[in-house]
C-alpha positions as CSV (number, residue, x, y, z in Angstrom):
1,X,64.0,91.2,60.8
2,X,66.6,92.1,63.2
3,X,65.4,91.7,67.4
4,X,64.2,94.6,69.6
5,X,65.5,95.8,72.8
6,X,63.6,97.5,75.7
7,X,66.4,98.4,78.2
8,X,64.3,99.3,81.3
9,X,65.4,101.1,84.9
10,X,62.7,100.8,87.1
11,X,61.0,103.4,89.5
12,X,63.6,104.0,92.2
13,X,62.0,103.4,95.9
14,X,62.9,106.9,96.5
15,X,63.0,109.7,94.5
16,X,65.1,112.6,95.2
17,X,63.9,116.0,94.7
18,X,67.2,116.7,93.0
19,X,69.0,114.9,90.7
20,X,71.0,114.3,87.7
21,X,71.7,110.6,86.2
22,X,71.1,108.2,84.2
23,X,72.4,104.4,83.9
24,X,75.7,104.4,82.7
25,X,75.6,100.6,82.4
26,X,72.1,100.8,80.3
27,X,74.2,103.2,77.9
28,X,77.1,101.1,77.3
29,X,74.7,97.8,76.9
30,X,72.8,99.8,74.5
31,X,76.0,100.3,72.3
32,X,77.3,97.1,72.5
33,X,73.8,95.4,71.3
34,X,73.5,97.7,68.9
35,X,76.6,96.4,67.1
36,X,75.2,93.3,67.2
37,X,72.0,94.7,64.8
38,X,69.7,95.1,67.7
39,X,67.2,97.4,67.9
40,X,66.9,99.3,70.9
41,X,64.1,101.0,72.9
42,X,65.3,103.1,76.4
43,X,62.9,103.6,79.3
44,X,64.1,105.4,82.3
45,X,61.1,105.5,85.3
46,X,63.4,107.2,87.8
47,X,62.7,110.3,85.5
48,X,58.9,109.1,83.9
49,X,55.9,107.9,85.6
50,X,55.3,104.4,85.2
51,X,51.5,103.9,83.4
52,X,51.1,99.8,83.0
53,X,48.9,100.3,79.8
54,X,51.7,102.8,78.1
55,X,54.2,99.9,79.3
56,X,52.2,97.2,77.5
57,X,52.1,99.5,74.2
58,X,56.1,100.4,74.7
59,X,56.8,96.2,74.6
60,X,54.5,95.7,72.1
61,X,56.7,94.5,69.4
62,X,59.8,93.7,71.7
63,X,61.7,90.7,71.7
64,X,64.0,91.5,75.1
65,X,63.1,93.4,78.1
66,X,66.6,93.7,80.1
67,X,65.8,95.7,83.4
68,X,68.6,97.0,85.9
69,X,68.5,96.2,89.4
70,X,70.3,99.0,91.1
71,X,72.0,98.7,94.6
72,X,71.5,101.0,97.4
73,X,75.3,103.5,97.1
74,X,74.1,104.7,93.9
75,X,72.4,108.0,93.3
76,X,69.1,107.0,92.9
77,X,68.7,104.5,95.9
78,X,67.4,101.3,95.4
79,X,64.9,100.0,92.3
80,X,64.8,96.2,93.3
81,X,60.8,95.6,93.7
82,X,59.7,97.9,91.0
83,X,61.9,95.7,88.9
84,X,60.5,92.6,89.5
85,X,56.9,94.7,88.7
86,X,58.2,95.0,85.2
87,X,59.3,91.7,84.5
88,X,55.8,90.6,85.6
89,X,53.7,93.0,83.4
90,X,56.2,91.5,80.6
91,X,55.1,87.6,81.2
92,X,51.9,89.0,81.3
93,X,51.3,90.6,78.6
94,X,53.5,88.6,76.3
95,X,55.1,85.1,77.6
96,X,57.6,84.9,74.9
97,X,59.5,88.0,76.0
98,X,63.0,87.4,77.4
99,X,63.6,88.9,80.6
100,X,67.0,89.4,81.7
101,X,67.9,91.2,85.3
102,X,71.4,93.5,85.5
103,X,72.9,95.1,87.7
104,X,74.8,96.0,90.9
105,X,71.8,93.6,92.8
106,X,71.8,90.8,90.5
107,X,75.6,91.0,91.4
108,X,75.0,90.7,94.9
109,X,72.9,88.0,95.1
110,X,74.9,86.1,92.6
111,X,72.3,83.5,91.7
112,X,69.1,82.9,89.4
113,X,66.8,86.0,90.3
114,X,62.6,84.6,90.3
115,X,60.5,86.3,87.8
116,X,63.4,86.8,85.1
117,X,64.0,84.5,82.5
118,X,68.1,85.0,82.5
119,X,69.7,86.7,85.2
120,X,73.6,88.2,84.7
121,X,76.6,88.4,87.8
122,X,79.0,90.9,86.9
123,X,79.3,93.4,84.0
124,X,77.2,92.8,81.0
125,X,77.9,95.5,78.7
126,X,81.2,93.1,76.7
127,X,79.2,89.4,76.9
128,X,75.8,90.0,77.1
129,X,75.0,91.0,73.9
130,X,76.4,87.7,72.0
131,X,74.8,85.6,74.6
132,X,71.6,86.6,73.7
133,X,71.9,86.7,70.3
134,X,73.2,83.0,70.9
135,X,69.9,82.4,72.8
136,X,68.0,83.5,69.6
137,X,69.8,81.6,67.5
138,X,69.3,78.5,69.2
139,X,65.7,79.3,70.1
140,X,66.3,78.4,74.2
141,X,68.1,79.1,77.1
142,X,70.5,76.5,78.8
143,X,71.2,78.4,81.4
144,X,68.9,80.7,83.6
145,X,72.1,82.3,85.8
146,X,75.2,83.4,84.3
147,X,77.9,84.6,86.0
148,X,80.3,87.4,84.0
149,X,82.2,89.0,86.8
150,X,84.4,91.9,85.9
151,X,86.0,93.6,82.8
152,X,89.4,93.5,83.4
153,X,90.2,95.5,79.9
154,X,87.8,98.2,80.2
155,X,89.0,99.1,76.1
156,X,86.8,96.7,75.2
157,X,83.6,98.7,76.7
158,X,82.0,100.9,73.9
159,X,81.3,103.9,73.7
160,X,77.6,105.0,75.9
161,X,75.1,105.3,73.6
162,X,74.3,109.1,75.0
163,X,72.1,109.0,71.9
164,X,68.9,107.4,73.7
165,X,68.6,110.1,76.2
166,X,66.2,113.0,75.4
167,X,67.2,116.4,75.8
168,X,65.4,117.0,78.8
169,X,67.0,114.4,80.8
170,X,70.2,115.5,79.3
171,X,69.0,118.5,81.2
172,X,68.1,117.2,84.4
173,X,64.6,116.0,84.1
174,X,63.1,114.9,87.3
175,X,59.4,112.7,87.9
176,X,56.9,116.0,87.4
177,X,59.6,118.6,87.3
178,X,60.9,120.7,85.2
179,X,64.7,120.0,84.1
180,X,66.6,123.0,85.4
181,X,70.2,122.4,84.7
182,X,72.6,123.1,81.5
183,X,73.4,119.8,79.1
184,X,75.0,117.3,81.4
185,X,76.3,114.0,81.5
186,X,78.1,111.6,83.0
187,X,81.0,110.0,82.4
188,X,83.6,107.7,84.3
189,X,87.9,107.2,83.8
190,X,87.7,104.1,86.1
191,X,86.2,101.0,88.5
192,X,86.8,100.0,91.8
193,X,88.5,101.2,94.7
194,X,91.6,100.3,96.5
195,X,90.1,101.5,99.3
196,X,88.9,99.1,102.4
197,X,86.2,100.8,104.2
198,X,84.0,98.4,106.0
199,X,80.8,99.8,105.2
200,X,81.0,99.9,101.4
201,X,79.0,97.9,99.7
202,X,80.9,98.3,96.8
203,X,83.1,95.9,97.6
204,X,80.2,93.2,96.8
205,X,80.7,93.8,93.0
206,X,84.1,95.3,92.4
207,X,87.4,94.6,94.6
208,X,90.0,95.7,92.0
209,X,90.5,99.2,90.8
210,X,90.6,99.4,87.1
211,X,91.4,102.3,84.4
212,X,89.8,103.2,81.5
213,X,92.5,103.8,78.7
214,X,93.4,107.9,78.3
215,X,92.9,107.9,74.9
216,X,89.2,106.7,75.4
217,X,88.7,109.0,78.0
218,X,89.7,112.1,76.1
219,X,87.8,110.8,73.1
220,X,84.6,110.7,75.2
221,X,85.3,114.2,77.2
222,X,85.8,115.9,73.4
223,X,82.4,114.2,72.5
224,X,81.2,115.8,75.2
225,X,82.4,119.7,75.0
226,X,81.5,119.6,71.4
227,X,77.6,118.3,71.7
228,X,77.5,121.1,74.3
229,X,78.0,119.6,77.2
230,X,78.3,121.9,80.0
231,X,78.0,119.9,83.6
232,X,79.9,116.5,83.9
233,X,80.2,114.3,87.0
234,X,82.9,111.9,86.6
235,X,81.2,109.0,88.4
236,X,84.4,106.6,89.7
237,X,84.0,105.8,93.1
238,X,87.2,107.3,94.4
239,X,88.7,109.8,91.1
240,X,91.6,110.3,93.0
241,X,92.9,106.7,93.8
242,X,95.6,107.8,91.3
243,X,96.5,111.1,92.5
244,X,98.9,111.6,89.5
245,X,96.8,109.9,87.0
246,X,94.0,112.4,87.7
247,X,96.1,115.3,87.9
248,X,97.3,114.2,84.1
249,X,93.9,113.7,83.5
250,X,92.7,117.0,84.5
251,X,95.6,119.1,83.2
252,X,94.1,117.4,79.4
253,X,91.2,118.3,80.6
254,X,91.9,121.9,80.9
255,X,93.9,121.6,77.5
256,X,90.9,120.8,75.7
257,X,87.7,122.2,77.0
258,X,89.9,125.7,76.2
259,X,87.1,128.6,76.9
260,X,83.7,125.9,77.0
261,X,81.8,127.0,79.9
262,X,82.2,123.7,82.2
263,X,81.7,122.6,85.8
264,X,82.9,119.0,86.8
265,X,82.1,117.5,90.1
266,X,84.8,114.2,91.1
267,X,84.4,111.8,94.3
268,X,87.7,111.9,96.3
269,X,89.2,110.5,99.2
270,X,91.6,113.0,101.5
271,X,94.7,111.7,100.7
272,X,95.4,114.1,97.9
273,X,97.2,117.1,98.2
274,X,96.8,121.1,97.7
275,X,98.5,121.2,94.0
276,X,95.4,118.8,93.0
277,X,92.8,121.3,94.0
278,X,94.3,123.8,91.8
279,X,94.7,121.3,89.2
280,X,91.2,120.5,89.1
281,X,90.0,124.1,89.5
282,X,91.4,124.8,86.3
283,X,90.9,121.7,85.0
284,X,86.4,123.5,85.6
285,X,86.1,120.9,88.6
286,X,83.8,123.1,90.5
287,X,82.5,120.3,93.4
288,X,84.8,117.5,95.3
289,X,82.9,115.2,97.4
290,X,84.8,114.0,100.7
291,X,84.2,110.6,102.5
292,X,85.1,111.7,106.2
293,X,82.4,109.6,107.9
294,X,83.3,110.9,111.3
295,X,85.6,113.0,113.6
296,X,85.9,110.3,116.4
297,X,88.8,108.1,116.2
298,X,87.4,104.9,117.3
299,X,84.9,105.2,115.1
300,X,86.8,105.8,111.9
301,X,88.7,102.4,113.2
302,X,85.5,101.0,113.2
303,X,85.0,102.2,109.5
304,X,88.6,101.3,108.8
305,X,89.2,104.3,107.6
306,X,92.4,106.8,108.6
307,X,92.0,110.8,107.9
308,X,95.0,113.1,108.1
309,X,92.4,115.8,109.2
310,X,95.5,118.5,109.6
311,X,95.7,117.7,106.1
312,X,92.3,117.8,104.6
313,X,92.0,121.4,106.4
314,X,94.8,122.4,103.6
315,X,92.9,121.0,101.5
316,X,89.8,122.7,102.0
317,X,91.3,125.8,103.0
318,X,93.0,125.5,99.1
319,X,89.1,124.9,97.4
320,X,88.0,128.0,99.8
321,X,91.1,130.2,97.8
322,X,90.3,128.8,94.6
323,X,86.6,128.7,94.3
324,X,86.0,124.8,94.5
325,X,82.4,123.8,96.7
326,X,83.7,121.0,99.1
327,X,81.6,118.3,100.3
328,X,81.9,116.4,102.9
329,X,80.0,112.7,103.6
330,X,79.6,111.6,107.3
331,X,77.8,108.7,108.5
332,X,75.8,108.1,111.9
333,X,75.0,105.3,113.6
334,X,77.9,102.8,114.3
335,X,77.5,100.6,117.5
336,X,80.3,103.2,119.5
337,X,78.5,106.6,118.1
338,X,76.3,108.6,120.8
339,X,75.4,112.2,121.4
340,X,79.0,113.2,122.3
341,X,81.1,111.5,119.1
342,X,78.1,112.9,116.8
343,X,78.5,116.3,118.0
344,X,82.2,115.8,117.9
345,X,81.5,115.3,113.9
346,X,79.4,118.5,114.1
347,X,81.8,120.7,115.8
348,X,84.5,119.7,113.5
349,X,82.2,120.1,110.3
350,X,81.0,123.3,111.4
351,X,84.5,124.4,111.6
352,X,85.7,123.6,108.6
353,X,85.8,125.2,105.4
354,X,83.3,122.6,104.1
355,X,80.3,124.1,102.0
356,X,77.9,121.5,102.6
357,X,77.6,118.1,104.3
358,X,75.9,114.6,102.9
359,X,74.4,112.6,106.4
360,X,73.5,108.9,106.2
361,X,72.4,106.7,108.6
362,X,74.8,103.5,108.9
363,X,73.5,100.4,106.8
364,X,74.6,97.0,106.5
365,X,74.5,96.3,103.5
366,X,75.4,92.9,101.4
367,X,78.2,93.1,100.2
368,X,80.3,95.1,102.8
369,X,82.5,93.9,105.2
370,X,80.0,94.8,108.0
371,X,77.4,92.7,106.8
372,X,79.2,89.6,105.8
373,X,80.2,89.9,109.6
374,X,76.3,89.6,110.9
375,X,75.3,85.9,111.9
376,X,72.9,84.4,109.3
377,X,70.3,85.1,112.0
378,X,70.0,88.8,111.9
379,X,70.6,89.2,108.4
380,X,67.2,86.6,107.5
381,X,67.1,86.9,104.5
382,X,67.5,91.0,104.1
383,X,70.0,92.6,101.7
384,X,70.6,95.5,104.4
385,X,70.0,96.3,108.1
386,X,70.2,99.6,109.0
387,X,72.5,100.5,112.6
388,X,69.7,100.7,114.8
389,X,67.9,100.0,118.4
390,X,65.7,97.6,116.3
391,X,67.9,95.7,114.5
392,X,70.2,95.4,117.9
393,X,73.2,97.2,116.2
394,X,72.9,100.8,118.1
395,X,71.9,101.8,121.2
396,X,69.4,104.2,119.2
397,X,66.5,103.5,117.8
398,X,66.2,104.4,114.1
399,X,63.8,107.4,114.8
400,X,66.4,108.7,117.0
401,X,69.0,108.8,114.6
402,X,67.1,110.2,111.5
403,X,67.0,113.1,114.6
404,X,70.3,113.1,115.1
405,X,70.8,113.5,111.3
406,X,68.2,116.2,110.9
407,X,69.8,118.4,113.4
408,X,73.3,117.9,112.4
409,X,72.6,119.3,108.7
410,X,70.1,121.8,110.1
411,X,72.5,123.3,112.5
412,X,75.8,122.8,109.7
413,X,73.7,124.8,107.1
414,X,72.3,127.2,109.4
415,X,75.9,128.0,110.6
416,X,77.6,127.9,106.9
417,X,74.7,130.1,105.0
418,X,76.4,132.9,104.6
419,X,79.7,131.7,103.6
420,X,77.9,129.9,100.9
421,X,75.8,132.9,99.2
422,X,79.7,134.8,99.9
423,X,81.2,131.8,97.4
424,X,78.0,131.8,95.0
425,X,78.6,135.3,94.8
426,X,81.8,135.1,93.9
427,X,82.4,132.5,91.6
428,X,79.0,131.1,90.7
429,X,76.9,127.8,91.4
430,X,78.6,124.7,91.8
431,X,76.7,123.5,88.1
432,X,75.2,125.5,85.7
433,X,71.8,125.9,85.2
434,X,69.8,126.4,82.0
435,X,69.2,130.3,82.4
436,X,73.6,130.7,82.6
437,X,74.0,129.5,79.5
438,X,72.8,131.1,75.9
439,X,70.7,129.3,74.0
């Protein structure tokens, strides 16, 4: 009798009240296993409530639990110590279950994880599945930490098994909410990130930027358009890293989605240029997400980042003429910011022909450059710090900035509401929902 699966991702520590995702990761594992003749059972808690008796039933007859320890960049926010929860419930109900930890965390911490029988470093979805069939074969582990680092030929990553999802999380299902969006998915053309900003904890698991092949990717995007997919966010941490390898990829795009109603949302930095916008407009990219961090000069040093800012006001002013929603991500808190360079962020967002802004707090978080710079000291122990009075990296307490943060979106979407309904208006949301597209 061929070996059963549970691939679990645990309650996040936060849930947002809007959402769309899933575990790309848990997708591709479940592929790869399943050409090894396992047999797979899928629980997501970041979209189901998590009932301890209906857990025990679920792991009944399973010979595996593998649970996914997210990391704090990621849409759903951290899912660390609900994770360790479900590997305990799994001793206890049944001892001879195999737990095994994934993910960006177990990455991080890059050792043997307590509570889990086998923890993995790096990306699982190639390895993993013939080390545990090894380990049932042989009938014992010989080693509780294993270390896989990264997939430097991403061809050899399945296919995501899309197949596990129900149709309501296709559709955005949220913890006692209704799904309200159109089928959507997400997909990815690439790893890493060439760039070198000091606060990403990215860095912690991936340093080299990688490409999925462009055959696979326009396999999976036809997949897509003809199950009826009609939202996909492209989840690479910077799509644009190869400005002319997404403009190819977007002009195939547009070739084959032909007259499928589609919205795309893409992650980009500002070093692009106007022809990509139109590109991806027709391409049915309808948001781009912009790291900007912050207006102030010495800050952005601090961030190690550089923005042409003459430059990304083409940009936007392009998205504006073209219907794209524009994004744009700023972060508070670092050791130089204060009421003057936060408004100076405000003024210039305000200003722009940004739709909507993202605000979060600076965190140190392992993995970045910024941590990794603390003293052992003030780290003790903790996988982040956040920039504040109490952790002696700002000059503001915590409360104070979560202030700062409330205003500055308050007063941007205050100022911006009516050039937002204009552009709804005009050429629709920035994703459809399920009452935009026939059933």
């Amino acid at each position: 009798m061929n070996k059963s699966i549970l691939l679990v991702y645990p309650e996040p520590d936060y849930n947002k009240d809007h959402r769309f995702g899933y575990s790309l990761m848990l997708l591709y594992l479940s592929s790869s296993l399943k050409k090894e003749n396992f047999q797979i059972k899928f629980i997501d808690y970041s979209v189901e409530n998590f009932d301890e008796q209906s857990f025990f039933e679920i792991i009944h007859n399973v010979d595996c639990v593998i649970v996914e320890l997210d990391a704090f960049p990621l849409k759903r926010s951290a899912n660390i110590v609900n994770g360790f929860v479900i590997a305990q419930l799994t001793k206890k109900y049944r001892k001879e279950i195999l737990t095994v930890a994934i993910g960006k965390h177990s990455t991080l911490v890059n050792k043997s994880i307590p509570g889990f029988d086998l923890t993995v470093s790096g990306e699982p979805e190639v390895e993993l599945p013939i080390i545990i069939k090894e380990i049932f074969d042989r009938g014992e582990i010989k080693n509780n930490f294993i270390c896989l680092g990264t997939i430097s030929d991403l061809s050899k990553v399945s296919f995501p098994d899309r197949q596990i999802l129900d149709k309501e999380q296709i559709r955005g299902k949220q913890l006692n909410k209704r799904p309200h969006l159109a089928p959507s998915a997400l997909m990815e053309t690439s790893r890493g990130c060439p760039g070198k900003c000091s606060f990403c904890q990215r860095k912690g698991w991936d340093k080299k930027l990688r490409y999925l092949s462009e055959e696979k990717i326009y396999k999976d995007f036809e997949n897509l358009i003809s199950s009826g997919i009609n939202n996909i966010w492209i989840t690479d941490e910077n799509f644009t890293a190869n400005l002319e390898r997404a403009k190819t990829i977007l002009n195939k795009f547009a070739e084959l989605k032909w007259d499928h109603p589609l919205k795309i949302a893409i992650s980009s930095w500002t070093k692009i240029d106007k022809d990509f916008v139109s590109v991806a407009q027709k391409a049915g990219v309808s948001v781009i997400s912009f790291g900007v961090e912050s207006k102030n000069k010495n800050i952005l040093n601090y961030y190690n980042k550089c923005i042409d800012f003459n430059l990304l006001d083409e940009i936007l002013e392009e998205a504006d003429r073209v219907g794209v929603f524009t994004i744009g991500n700023f972060i508070i808190g670092a050791p130089d910011d204060n009421e003057e360079t936060i408004q100076e962020s405000l003024d210039y967002a305000i200003h722009s022909r940004f739709d909507d802004v993202n605000v979060k707090l600076l965190d140190y978080m392992i993995g970045s450059e910024l941590y990794e710079g603390l003293p052992d000291e003030m780290k003790n122990g903790k996988i982040h710090l956040f920039s504040c009075s109490e952790n002696r990296l700002s000059k503001y307490s915590k409360s104070e900035l979560i202030k700062f943060k409330s205003e500055f979106v308050a007063k941007f979407k205050k100022s911006k509401r009516i050039k937002l309904l204009k552009k709804i208006r005009d050429y629709g949301t920035p994703y459809f929902l399920s009452s935009q597209i026939p059933q």
